[in-house]
C-alpha positions in Angstrom: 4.5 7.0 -9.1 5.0 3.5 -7.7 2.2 1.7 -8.1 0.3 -1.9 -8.0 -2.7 -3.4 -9.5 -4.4 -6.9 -7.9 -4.9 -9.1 -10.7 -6.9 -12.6 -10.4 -5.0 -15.5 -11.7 -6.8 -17.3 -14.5 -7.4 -20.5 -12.0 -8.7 -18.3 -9.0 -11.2 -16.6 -11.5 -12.7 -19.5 -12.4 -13.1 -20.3 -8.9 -14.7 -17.8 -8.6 -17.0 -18.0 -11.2 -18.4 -21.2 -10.3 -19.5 -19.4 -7.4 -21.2 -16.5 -8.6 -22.9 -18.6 -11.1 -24.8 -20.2 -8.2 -24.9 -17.0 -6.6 -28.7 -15.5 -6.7 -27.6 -12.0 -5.1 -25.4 -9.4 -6.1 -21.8 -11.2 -6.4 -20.8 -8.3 -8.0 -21.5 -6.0 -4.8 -20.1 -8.4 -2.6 -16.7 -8.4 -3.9 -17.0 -5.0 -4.7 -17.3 -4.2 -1.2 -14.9 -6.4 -0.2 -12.1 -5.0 -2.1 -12.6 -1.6 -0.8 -13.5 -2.6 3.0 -10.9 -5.6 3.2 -8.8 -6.2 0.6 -7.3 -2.3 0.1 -6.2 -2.7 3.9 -4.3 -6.4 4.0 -2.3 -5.3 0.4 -1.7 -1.9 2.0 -0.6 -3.0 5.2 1.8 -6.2 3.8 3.3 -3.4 0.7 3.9 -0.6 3.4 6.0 -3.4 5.6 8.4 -4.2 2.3 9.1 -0.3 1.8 12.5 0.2 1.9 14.1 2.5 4.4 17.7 4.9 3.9 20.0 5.5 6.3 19.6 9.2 6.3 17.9 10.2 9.7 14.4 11.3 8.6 10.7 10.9 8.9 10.5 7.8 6.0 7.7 6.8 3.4 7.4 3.6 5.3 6.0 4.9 9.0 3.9 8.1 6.8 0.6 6.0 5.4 2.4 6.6 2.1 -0.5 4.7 0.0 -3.6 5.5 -1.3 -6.5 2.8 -3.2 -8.7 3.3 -6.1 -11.5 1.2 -7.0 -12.9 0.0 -10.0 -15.8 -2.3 -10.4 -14.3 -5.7 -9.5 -10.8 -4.0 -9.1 -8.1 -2.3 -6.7 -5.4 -0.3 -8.0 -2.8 0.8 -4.9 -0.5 3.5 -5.9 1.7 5.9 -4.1 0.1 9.4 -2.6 2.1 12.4 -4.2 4.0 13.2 -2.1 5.6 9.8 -2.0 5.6 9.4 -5.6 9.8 9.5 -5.1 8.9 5.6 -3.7 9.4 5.0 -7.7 12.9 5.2 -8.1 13.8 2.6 -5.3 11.1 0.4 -7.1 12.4 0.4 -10.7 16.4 1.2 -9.4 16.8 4.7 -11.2 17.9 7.9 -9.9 20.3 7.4 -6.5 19.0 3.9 -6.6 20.4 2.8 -10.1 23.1 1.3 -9.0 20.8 -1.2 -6.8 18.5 -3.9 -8.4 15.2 -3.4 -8.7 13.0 -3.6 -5.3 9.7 -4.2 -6.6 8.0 -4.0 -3.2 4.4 -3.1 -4.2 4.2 -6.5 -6.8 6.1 -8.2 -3.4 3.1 -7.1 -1.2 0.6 -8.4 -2.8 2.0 -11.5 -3.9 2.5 -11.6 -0.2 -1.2 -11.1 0.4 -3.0 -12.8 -3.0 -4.1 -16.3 -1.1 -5.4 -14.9 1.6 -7.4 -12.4 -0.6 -8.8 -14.6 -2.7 -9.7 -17.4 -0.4 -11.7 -14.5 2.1 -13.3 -13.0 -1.0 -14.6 -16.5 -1.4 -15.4 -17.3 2.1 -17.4 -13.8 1.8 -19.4 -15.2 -1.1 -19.8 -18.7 0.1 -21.6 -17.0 3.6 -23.8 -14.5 1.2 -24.6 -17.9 0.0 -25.9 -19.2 2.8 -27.7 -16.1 4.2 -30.1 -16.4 1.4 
């Protein structure tokens, strides 16, 4: 199964922080929901674009909503529907793909996506903020 977890970095976490410590509401609510309304759909959406596509003339992973989201409290984990669970050779370069490097394309897509993450669930805290 081909799979990606979002991960704070150590500097945006304590961004954060600061902000839930002023917080008076439920930061822990607000993130929560914005992960699974927000979030799940921009790291979806940017790892779905870096699928790779063969040549062979067939319906492919990439045009087939070929991801599914968990959630955690205060975490996403993104991982591959079942019947797309094949997306893991082309991602570690085993199987028909080992003579290819590595195309680590659900790390890629979130990477591609982290900033703006991070700085909207910020922005969603900072409005919570001001609505009470």
């Amino acid at each position: 199964m081909a799979r990606a977890i979002f991960k704070l970095s150590e500097e945006d976490l304590d961004l954060i922080q600061i902000r839930i410590k002023n917080f008076e509401g439920d930061a822990e609510k607000v993130i929560n929901d914005y992960l699974r309304d927000g979030a799940n759909v921009k790291f979806i959406k940017s790892i779905t674009n870096l699928i790779p596509v063969s040549n062979i003339n067939k319906r492919h992973a990439k045009t087939s909503n070929p991801l599914d989201t968990k959630f955690y409290n205060l975490a996403l984990y993104i991982h591959t529907k079942s019947k797309f669970n094949y997306l893991y050779f082309p991602q570690n370069a085993e199987g028909q793909s080992r003579n290819n490097s590595p195309n680590d394309f659900m790390e890629k897509g979130i990477e591609a996506e982290y900033d703006n993450v991070v700085n909207e669930m910020i922005e969603k805290l900072q409005r919570k903020m001001e609505e009470i």
